[in-house]
C-alpha positions, -999 to +999 in steps of 0.1 A: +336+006+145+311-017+172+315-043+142+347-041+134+355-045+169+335-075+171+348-088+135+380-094+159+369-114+187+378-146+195+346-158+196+336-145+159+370-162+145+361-194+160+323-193+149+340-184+115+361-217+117+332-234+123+316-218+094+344-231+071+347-265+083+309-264+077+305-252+046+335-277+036+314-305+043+282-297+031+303-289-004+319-323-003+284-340+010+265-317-020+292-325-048+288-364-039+252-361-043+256-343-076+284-370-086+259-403-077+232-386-099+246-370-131+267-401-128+237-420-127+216-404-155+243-405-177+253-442-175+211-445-180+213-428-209+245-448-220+227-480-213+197-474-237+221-460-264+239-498-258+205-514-258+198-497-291+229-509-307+224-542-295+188-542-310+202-529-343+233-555-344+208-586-339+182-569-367+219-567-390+227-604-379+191-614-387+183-595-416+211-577-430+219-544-441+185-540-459+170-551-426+192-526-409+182-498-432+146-505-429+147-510-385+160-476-390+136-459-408+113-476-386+125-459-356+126-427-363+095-428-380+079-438-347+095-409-327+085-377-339+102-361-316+133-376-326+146-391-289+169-411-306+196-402-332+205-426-360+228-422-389+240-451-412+263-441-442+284-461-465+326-462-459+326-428-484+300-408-460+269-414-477+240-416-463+212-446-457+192-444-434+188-418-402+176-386-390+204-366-394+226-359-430+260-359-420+283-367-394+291-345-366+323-325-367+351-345-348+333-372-347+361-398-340+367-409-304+390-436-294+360-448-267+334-445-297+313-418-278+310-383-286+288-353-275+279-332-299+252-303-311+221-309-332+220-282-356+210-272-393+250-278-400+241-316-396+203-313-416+186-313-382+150-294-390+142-285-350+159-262-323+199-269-315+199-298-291+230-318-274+229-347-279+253-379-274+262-408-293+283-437-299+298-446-335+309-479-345+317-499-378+296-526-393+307-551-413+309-544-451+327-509-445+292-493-432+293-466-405+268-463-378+261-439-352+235-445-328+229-416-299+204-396-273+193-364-271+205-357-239+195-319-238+168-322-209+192-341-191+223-316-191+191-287-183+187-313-157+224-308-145+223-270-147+198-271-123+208-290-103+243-272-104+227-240-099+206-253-070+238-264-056+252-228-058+225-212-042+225-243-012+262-233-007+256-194-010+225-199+017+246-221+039+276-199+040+250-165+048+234-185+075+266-199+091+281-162+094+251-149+105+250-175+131+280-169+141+277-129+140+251-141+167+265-163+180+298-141+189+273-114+191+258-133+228+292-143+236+307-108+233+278-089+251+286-116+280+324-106+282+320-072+279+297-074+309+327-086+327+353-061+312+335-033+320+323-047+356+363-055+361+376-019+349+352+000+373+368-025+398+403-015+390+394+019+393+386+020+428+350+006+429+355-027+449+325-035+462+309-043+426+307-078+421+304-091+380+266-101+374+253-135+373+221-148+349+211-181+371+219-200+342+252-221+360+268-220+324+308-215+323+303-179+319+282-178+356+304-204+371+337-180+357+315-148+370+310-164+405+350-175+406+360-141+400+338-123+425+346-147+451+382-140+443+376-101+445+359-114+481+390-125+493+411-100+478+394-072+495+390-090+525+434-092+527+433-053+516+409-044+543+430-064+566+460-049+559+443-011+557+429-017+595+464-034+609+484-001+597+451+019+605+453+006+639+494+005+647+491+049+637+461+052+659+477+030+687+512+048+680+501+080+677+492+088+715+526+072+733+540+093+703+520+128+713+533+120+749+569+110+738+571+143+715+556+167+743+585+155+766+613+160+743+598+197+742+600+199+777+636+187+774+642+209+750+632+235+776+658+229+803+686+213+786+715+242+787+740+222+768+740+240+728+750+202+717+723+189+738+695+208+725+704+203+689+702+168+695+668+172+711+655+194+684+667+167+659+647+147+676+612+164+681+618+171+647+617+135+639+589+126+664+567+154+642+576+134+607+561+103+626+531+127+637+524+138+601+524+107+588+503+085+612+479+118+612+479+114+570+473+074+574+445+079+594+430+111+576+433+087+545+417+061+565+385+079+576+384+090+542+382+055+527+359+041+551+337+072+549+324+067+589+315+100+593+294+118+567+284+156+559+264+170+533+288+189+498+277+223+497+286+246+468+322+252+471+338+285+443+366+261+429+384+296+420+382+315+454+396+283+473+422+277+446+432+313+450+432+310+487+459+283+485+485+299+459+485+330+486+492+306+511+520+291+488+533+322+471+558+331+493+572+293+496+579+301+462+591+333+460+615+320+484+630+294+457+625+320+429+601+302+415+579+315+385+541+311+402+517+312+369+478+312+377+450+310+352+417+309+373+386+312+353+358+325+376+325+313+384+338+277+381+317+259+410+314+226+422+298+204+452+319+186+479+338+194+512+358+226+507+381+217+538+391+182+518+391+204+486+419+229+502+438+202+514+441+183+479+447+214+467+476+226+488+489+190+485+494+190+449+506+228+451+532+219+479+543+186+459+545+212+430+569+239+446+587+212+465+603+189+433+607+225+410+642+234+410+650+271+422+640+294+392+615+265+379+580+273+369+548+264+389+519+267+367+481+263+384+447+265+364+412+261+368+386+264+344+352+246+331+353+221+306+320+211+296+304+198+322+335+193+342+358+215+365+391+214+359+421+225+386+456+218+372+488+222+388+518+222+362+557+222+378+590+220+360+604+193+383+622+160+379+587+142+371+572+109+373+586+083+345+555+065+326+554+034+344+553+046+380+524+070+375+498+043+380+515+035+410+522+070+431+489+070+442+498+039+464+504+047+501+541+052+511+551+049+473+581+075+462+596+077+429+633+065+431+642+106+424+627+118+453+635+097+480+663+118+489+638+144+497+618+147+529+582+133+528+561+100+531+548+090+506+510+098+517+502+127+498+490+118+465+471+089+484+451+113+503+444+132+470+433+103+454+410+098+481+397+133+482+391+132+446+372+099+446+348+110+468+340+142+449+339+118+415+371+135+404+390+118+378+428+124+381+456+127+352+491+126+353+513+140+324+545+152+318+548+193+316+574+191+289+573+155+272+610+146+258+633+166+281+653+158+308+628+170+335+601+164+320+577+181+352+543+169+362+510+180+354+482+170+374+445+174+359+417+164+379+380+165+365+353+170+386+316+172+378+308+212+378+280+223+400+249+226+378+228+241+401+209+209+416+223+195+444+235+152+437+235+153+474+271+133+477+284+125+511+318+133+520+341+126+551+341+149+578+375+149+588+382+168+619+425+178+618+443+161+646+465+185+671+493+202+649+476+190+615+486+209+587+482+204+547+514+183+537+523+168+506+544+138+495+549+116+462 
């Protein structure tokens, strides 16, 4: 699968294209080279089978065909190993003078040359041999063909073809497996910065991509990315500390403002009156909760204050919310389904723990319909603990769940409801620091209200302490768990 996956990068298809366009040109450079010399040993071989004719036409001028016949004789007298083919015969076939009996089969050519096989067919005594040759007629209706054995020489060509072959089957292995290597090193460099960048987009900002030393384009592209990430966290922590900053500023002058409304409330006698007065503390304690969420999600990011996790029963504080909850429920008629495996333990902050899980239990009971069902599990998967929360609701569509973990973020559905927009953002933060891993799906895929079920995985305690620090996050005056999507 590792190779396949690398048989598809960009870098491999572009060290493949470089293998082709390589391979092209050694075959053209190789195919030249075998052009120029089988070329070239067969035009030498064509030129002593001229200068042999040339030899035998000025013995004929000089001597006749009685001359011709004995030259002939001569010749292949001298070579035993019979080099050189000769056959004279008369216009009706019959033979002179020569080595061979009869003429080859097809031996008509309108260039005069022929190639042909030595064999006992032809009254050739030795092995079969190719051989080639050039015919031609002599005056006084004689026929005479005068020819090479050319056999060594087209052993010659076979090897050299078949040396060919091999140089194009050795150059095509080593060009893919320098490229496999090639894309191999080039692949290992990206992934580096894949899996640097997807632990970034998952909340761990302060990793920067590595760097070798080398100053190549891939360190040069590291170092413009991690100086962008500079700058991007620097905006985000700029932005986090002026709306950190307005809700700590606000939140005082908003205490005091909220106290005297109270007091209002007190002695105004007017029924009117005090219902808009109520109206109104009831707003100033909406502004409360939510500056008092932005800066509990605050102190959780920043992590200023730390405490030591202690073993927390993930079941007894899970069952300690849904009492808490049941009776919101029961008040809406709402089916309250729990599934709590016990024993299931894990490490961390159980006050942070209760309030994520009362969070996504209130968000749960609050977007259910009356009569819905609110389904909440916890159990041990492998080494993970797992606390679900399952609701009937109008859910969250595909391509906002990324985003509802985002601070003031509501899906278009529930703006109409009452909330901020802070609730899953502080869950998110709770779970990151516990090294939970959160999952949003729908309840009933394909329906009309889908629901919501969150899953968050956290690592189960195994009985040896990872000593993890948490925030310590003290609840400010009228602080109580709240929920919003």
């Amino acid at each position: 699968m590792k190779l396949l996956s690398q048989l598809r990068t960009s870098s491999f298809q572009l060290a493949l294209l470089y293998m082709v366009v390589f391979a092209t040109s050694v075959f053209l450079l190789l195919a030249f080279i075998y052009w120029r010399t089988a070329g070239f040993m067969t035009a030498q071989t064509d030129e002593t089978i001229e200068a042999e004719i040339a030899g035998l036409a000025e013995q004929y001028r000089g001597r006749g065909v009685n001359g011709l016949i004995t030259i002939i004789r001569e010749r292949v007298a001298r070579d035993p190993n019979a080099k050189s083919i000769y056959l004279l015969t008369t216009d009706d076939f019959l033979k002179l003078a020569g080595n061979i009996d009869s003429w080859p089969e097809g031996a008509r050519s309108d260039s005069g040359w022929i190639n042909f096989t030595l064999d006992e067919s032809l009254g050739w005594h030795g092995p079969k041999r190719l051989a080639r040759a050039r015919i031609f007629e002599v005056q006084g209706g004689l026929r005479l063909l005068v020819g090479r054995d050319v056999d060594e020489l087209t052993n010659l060509k076979r090897v050299i073809e078949t040396a060919i072959n091999w140089g194009m089957g050795i150059t095509l292995g080593l060009a893919l497996l320098g490229g496999f290597l090639m894309s191999r090193s080039t692949t290992r460099r990206i992934e580096i910065i894949n899996n640097t960048s997807r632990r970034i987009m998952n909340g761990h900002l302060s990793l920067r991509i590595p760097t070798r030393g080398t100053d190549d384009d891939f360190d040069q592209l590291a170092e413009n990315l991690n100086r962008m990430l500079d700058r991007i966290v620097y905006l985000m922590e700029g932005i986090r500390h002026v709306s950190d900053n307005i809700a700590h500023d606000l939140r005082t002058p908003l205490t005091r403002l909220r106290n005297q409304l109270e007091s209002t409330l007190i002695t105004v006698n007017n029924d009117e009156a005090r219902e808009h007065v109520g109206q109104a503390v009831a707003e100033a304690d909406q502004l409360l909760a939510t500056f008092n969420a932005l800066l509990r999600i605050a102190r959780l990011e920043s992590r200023g204050n730390t405490a030591d996790m202690k073993e927390v029963s993930l079941d007894e504080l899970v069952t300690d919310a849904c009492e808490l909850y049941e009776a919101l429920a029961e008040d809406k008629e709402q089916a309250f389904e729990q599934s709590l495996e016990q024993g299931v333990m894990i490490e961390g902050d159980r006050d942070l723990l209760f309030q994520m899980v009362s969070n996504l239990i209130d968000n749960a009971i609050k977007y259910t319909p009356e009569k819905g069902l609110i389904g909440v599990t916890v159990k041990r998967d492998g080494a993970d603990a797992v606390f679900e929360v399952r609701d009937s609701g109008i859910g969250v569509p595909d391509g906002e769940k990324d985003q509802v973990f985002q601070r003031f973020y509501r899906v278009g559905k529930s703006r109409s409801l009452p909330g901020n927009g802070l609730g899953l953002s502080l869950v998110s933060a709770v779970a990151e620091i516990h090294q939970g891993r959160i999952i949003l799906t729908d309840t009933y895929p394909g329906e009309p209200s889908p629901g919501l079920t969150v899953t968050i995985h956290m690592p189960a305690y195994t009985g040896v302490s990872k000593r993890i620090k948490a925030t310590a996050i003290e609840p400010a005056p009228g602080d109580r768990p709240t929920a919003d999507a």
